[in-house]
MMTF fields as JSON, N, C-alpha, C and O atoms, coordinates in Angstrom:
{
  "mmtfVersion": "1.0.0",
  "mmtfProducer": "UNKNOWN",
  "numBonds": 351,
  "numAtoms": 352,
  "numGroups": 88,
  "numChains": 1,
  "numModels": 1,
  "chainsPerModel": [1],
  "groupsPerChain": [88],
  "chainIdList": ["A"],
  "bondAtomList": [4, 2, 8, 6, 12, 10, 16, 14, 20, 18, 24, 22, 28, 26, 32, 30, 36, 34, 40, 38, 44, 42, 48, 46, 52, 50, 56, 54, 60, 58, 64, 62, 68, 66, 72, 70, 76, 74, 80, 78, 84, 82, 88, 86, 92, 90, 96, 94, 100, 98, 104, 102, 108, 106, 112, 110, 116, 114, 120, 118, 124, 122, 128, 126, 132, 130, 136, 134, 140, 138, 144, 142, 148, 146, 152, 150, 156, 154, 160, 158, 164, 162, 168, 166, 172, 170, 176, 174, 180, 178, 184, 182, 188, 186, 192, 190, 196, 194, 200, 198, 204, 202, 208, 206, 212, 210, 216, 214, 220, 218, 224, 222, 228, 226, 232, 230, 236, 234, 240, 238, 244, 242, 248, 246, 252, 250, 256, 254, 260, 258, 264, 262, 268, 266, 272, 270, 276, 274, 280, 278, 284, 282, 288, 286, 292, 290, 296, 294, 300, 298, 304, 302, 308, 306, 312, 310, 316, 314, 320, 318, 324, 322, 328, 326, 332, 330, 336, 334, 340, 338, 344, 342, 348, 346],
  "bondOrderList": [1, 1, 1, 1, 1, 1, 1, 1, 1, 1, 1, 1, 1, 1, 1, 1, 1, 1, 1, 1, 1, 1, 1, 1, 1, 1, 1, 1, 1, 1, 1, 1, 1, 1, 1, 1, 1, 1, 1, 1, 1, 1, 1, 1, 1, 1, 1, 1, 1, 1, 1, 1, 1, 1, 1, 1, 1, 1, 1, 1, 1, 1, 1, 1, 1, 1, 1, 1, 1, 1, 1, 1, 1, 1, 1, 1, 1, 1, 1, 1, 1, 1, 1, 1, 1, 1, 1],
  "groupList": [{"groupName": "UNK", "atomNameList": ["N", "CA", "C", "O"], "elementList": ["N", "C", "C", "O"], "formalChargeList": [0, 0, 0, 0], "bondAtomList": [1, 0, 2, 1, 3, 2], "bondOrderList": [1, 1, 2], "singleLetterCode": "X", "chemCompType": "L-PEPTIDE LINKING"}],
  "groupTypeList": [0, 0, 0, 0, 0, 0, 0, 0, 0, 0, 0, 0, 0, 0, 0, 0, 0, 0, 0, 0, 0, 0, 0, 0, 0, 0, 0, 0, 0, 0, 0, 0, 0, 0, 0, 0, 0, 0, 0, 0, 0, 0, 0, 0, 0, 0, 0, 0, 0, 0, 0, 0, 0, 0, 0, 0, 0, 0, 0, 0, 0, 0, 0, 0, 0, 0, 0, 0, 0, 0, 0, 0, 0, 0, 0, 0, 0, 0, 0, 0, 0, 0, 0, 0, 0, 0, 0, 0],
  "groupIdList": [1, 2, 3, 4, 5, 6, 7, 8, 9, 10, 11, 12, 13, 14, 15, 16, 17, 18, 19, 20, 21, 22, 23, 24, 25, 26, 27, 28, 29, 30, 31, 32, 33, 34, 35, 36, 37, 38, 39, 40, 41, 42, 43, 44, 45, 46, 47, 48, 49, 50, 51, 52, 53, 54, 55, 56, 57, 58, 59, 60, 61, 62, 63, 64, 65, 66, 67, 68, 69, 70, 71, 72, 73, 74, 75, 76, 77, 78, 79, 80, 81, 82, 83, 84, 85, 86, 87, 88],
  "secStructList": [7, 2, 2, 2, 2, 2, 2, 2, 2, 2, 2, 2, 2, 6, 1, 7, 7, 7, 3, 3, 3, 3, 3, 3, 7, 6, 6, 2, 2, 2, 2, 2, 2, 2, 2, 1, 7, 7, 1, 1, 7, 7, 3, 3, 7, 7, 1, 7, 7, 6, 6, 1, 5, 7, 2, 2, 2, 2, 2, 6, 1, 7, 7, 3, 3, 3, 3, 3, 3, 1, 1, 7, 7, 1, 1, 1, 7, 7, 7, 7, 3, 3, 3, 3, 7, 7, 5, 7],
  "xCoordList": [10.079, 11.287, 12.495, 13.637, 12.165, 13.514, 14.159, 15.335, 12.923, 13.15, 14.026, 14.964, 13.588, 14.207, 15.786, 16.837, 15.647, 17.131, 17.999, 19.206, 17.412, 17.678, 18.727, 19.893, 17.639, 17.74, 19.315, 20.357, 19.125, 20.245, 21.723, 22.723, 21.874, 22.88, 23.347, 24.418, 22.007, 22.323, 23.0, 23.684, 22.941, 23.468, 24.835, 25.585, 25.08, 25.95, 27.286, 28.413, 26.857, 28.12, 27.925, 28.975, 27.013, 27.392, 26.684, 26.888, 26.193, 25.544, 24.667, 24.794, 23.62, 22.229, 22.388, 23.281, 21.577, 21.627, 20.41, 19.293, 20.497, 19.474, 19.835, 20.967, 18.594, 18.593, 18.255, 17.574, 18.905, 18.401, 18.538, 19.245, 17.537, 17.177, 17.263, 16.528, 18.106, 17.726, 17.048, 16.92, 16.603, 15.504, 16.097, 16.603, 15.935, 16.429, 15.778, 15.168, 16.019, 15.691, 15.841, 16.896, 14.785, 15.464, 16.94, 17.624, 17.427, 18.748, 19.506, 20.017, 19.909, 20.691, 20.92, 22.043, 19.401, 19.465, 19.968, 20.034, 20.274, 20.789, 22.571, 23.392, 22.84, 24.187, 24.617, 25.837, 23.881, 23.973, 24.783, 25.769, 23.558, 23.462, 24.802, 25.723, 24.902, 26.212, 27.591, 28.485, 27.71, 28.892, 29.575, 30.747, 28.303, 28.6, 28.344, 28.159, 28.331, 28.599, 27.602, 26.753, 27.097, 26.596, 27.088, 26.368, 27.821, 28.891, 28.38, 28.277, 28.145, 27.474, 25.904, 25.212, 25.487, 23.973, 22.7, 22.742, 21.686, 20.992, 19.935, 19.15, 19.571, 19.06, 18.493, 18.958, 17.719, 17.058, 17.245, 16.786, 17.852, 17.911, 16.75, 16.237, 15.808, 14.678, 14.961, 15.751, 14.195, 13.637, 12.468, 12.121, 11.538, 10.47, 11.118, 12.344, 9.673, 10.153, 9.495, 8.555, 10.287, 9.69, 8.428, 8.216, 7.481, 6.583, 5.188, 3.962, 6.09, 4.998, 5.828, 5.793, 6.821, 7.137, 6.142, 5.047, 7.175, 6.058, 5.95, 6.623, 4.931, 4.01, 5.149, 5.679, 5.24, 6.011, 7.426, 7.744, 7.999, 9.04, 9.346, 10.243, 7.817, 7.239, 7.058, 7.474, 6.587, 5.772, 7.314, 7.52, 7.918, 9.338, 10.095, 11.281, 9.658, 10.611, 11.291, 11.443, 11.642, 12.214, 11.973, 11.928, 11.705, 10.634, 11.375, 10.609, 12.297, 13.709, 14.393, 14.747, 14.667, 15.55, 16.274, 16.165, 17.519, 18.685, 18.472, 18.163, 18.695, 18.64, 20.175, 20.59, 20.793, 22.209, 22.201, 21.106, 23.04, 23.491, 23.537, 24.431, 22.596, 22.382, 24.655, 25.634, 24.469, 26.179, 27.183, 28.162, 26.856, 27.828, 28.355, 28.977, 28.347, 28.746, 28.267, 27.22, 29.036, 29.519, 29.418, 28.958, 30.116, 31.035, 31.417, 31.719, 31.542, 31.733, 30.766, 31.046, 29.769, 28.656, 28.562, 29.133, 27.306, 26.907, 25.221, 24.515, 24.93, 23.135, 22.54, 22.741, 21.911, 21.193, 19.908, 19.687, 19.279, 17.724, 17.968, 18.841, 17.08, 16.798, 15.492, 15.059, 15.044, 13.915, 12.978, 13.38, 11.842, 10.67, 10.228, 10.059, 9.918, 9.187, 7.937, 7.869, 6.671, 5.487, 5.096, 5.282, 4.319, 3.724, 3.091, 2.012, 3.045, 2.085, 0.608, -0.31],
  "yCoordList": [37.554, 38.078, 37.193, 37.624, 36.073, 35.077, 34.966, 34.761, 35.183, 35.771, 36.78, 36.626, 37.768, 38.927, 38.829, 39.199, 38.496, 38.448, 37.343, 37.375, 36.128, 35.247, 36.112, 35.991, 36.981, 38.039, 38.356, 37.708, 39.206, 40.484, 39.661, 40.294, 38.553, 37.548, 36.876, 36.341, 37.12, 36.681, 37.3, 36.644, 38.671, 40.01, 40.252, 40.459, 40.227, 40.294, 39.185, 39.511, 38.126, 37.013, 37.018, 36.678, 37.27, 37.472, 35.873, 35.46, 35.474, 34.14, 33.526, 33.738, 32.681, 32.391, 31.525, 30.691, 31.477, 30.836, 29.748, 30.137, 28.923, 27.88, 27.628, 27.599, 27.425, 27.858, 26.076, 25.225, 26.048, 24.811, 25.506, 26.391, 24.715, 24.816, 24.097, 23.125, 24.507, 23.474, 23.877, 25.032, 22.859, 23.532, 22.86, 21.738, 23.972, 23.532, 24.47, 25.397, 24.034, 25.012, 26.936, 27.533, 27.513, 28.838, 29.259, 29.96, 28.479, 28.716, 28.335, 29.393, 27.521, 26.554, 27.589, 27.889, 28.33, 28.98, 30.454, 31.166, 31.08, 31.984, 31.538, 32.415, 30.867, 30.303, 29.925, 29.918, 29.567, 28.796, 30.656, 30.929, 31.305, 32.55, 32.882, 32.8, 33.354, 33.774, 33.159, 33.801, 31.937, 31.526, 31.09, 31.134, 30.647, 30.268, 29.106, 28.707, 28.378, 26.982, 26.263, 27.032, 24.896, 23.924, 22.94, 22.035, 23.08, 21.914, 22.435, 23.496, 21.068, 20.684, 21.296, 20.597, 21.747, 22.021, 20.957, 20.633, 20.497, 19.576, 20.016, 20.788, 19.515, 20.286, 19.03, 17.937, 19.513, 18.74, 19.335, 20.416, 18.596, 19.458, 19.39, 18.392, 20.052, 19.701, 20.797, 21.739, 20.391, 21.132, 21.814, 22.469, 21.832, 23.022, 23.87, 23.903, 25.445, 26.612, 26.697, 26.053, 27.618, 27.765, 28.703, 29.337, 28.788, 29.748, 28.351, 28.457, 27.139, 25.938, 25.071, 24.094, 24.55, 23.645, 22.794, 23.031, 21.143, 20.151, 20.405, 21.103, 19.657, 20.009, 19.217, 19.741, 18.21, 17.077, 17.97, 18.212, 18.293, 19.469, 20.784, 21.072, 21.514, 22.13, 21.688, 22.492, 20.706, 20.047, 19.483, 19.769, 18.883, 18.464, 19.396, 19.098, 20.902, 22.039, 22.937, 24.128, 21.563, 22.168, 23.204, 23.159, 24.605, 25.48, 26.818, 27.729, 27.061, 28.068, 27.441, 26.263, 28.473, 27.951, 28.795, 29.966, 27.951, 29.213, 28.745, 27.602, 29.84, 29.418, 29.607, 30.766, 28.896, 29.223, 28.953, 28.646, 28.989, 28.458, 27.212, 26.649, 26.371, 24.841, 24.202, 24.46, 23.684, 22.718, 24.148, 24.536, 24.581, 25.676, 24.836, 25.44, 23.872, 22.702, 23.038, 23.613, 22.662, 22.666, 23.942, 24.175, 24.509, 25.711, 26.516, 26.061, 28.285, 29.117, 29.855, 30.971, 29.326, 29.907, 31.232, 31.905, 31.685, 32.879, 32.336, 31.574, 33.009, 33.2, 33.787, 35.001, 33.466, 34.214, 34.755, 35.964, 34.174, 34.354, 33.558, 32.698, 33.929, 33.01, 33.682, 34.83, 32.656, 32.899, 32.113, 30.953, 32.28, 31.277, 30.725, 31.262, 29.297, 28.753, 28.476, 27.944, 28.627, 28.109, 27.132, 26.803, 26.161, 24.911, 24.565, 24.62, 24.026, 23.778, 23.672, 23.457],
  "zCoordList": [-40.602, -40.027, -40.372, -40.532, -40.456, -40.401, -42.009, -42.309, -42.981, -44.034, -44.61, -45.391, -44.123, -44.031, -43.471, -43.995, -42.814, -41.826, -42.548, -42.307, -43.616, -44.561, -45.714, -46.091, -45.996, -47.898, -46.738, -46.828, -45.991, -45.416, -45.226, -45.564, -44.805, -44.643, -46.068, -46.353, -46.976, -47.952, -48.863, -49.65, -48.932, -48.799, -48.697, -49.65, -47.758, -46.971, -47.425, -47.798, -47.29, -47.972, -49.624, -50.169, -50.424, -51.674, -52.347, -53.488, -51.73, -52.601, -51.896, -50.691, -52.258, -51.757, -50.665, -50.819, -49.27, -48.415, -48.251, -48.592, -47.944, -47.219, -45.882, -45.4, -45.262, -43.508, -43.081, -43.653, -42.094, -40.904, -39.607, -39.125, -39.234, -37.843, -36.438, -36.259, -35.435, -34.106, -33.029, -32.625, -32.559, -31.42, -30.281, -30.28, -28.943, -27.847, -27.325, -27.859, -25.559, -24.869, -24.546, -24.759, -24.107, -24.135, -23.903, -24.648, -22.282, -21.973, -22.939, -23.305, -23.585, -24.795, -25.822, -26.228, -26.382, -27.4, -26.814, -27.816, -25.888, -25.511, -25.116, -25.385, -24.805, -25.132, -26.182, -26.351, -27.035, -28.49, -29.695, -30.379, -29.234, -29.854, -29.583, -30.395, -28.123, -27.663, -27.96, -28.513, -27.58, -28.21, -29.763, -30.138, -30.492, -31.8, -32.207, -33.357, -30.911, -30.729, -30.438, -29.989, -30.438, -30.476, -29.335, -28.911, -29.068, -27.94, -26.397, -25.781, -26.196, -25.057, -25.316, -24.575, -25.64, -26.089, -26.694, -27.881, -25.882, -26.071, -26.882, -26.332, -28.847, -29.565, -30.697, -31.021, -30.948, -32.49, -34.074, -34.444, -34.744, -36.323, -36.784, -36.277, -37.685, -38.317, -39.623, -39.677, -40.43, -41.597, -41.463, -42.445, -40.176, -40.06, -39.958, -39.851, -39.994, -39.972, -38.2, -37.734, -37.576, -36.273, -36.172, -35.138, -37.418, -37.2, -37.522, -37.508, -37.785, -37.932, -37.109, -37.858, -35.764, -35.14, -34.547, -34.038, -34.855, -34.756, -33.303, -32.545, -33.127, -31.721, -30.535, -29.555, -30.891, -29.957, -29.597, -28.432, -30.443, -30.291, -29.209, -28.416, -29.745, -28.813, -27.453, -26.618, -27.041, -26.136, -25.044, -23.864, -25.701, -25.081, -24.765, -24.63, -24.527, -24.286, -25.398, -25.669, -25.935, -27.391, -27.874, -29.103, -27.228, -28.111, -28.322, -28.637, -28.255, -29.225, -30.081, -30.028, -31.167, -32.344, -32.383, -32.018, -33.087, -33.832, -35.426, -35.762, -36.313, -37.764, -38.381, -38.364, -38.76, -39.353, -40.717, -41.189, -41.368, -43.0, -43.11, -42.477, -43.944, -44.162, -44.201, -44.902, -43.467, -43.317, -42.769, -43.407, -41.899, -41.104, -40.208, -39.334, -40.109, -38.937, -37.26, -36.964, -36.521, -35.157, -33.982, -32.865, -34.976, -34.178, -35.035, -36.138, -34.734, -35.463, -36.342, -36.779, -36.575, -37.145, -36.865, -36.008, -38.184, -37.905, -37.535, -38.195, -36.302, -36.07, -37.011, -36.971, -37.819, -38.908, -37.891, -37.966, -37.203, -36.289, -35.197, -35.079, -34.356, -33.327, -32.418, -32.512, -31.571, -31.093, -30.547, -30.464, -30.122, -29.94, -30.894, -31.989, -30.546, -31.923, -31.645, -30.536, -32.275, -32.389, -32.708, -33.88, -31.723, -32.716, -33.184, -32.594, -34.325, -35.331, -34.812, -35.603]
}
């Protein structure tokens, strides 16, 4: 799915995307989604995919992600995905 929703964004802006990921709590990632933003939101960057999140990640709550465009910064982003993550 996150794939998919990868190609369609990719689509969409006209040139190839690479995805990062942060993991935070459910609430976080439902504010995160909603506003755009990152600020005030308590989160981890990683290079897993959330269909393999490290366990410790998982385990610390950490267990929603948002996926955006690798260096979208801060604020303003587009949500490419978001969701539960699984751990490894």
């Amino acid at each position: 799915m996150i794939e998919a929703r990868r190609i369609m964004y990719k689509n969409h802006i006209g040139t190839e995307v690479s995805l990062q990921y942060y993991y935070m709590t459910e609430a976080h990632a439902r504010l995160c989604a909603a506003n755009r933003s990152l600020t005030g939101i308590a989160y981890r960057l990683l290079a897993s995919r959330p269909a393999n999140a490290p366990r410790d990640v998982v385990d610390a709550g950490l267990n929603w992600y948002i996926a955006v465009k690798e260096g979208a910064g801060d604020q303003g982003f587009d949500v490419i995905s978001w969701g539960k993550a699984i751990a490894a």
